[in-house]
C-alpha positions in Angstrom: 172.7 105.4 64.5 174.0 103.4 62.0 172.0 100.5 63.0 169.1 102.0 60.9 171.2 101.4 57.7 171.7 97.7 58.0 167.8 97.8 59.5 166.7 99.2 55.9 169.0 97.1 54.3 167.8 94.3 55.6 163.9 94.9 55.0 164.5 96.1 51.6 166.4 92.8 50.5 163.5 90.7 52.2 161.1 92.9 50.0 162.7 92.1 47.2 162.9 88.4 47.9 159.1 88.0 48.7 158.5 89.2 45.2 161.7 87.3 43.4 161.1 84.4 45.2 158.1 81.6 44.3 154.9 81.1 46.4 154.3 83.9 47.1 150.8 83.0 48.5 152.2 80.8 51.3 153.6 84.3 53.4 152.5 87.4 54.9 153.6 90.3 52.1 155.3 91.6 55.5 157.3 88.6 56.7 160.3 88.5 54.8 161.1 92.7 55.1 160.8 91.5 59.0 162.9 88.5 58.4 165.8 90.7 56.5 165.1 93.8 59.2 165.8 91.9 62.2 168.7 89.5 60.6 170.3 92.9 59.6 170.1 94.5 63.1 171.0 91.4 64.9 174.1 90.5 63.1 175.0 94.2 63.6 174.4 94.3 67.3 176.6 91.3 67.8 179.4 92.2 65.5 179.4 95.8 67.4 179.4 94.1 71.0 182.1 92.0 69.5 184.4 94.9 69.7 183.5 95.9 65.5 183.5 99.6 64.8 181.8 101.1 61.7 184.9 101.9 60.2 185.6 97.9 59.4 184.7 96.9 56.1 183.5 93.2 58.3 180.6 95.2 59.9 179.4 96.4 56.7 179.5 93.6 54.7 178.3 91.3 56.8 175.6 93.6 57.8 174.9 93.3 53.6 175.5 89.6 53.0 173.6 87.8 56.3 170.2 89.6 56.0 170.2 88.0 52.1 171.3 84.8 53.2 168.8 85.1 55.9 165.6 85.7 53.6 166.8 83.9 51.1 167.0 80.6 52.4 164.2 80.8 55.3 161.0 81.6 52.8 161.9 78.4 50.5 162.1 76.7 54.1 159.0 78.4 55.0 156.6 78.2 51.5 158.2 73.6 51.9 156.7 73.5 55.8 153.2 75.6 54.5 152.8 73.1 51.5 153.6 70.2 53.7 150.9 71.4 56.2 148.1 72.2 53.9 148.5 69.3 52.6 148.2 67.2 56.2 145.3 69.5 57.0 143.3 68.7 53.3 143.8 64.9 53.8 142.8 65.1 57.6 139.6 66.8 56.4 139.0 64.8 53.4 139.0 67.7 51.5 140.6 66.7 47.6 
């Protein structure tokens, strides 16, 4: 049941990213909480089928530290790739 910790965790860090972070009008308002929610439950259903109980501290902090890493680098990624597109799309229409 713990799971839903590091799942709240995870959404509430990529919430606060989309509104930290710039371009904000390149994403979904709903894609980085999902980002953060499923980078926090993944990392903790691998650490606990790797044998991690919730009483290690490694479980907890990385169930803390990868869904911020996760957000945090993949919308800059993201917002570079949108730009990069729109801007291939405007010159294939002609559009200035």
């Amino acid at each position: 049941m713990e799971i839903v910790l590091a799942l709240i965790y995870g959404a509430a860090v990529g919430a606060l990213a989309h509104f930290t972070l710039p371009r904000r009008d390149t994403r979904g308002v709903a894609l980085a909480p999902m980002v953060g929610a499923v980078a926090g439950g993944g990392i903790w259903t691998l650490l606990t089928w790797a044998g991690l109980s919730t009483a290690n501290l490694w479980l907890w902090l990385a169930a803390v530290v990868v869904p911020a890493l996760a957000v945090y680098v993949l919308l800059p990624v993201l917002a570079w790739v949108r730009d990069a597109h729109d801007d291939r799309e405007r010159e294939r229409l002609r559009i200035s």
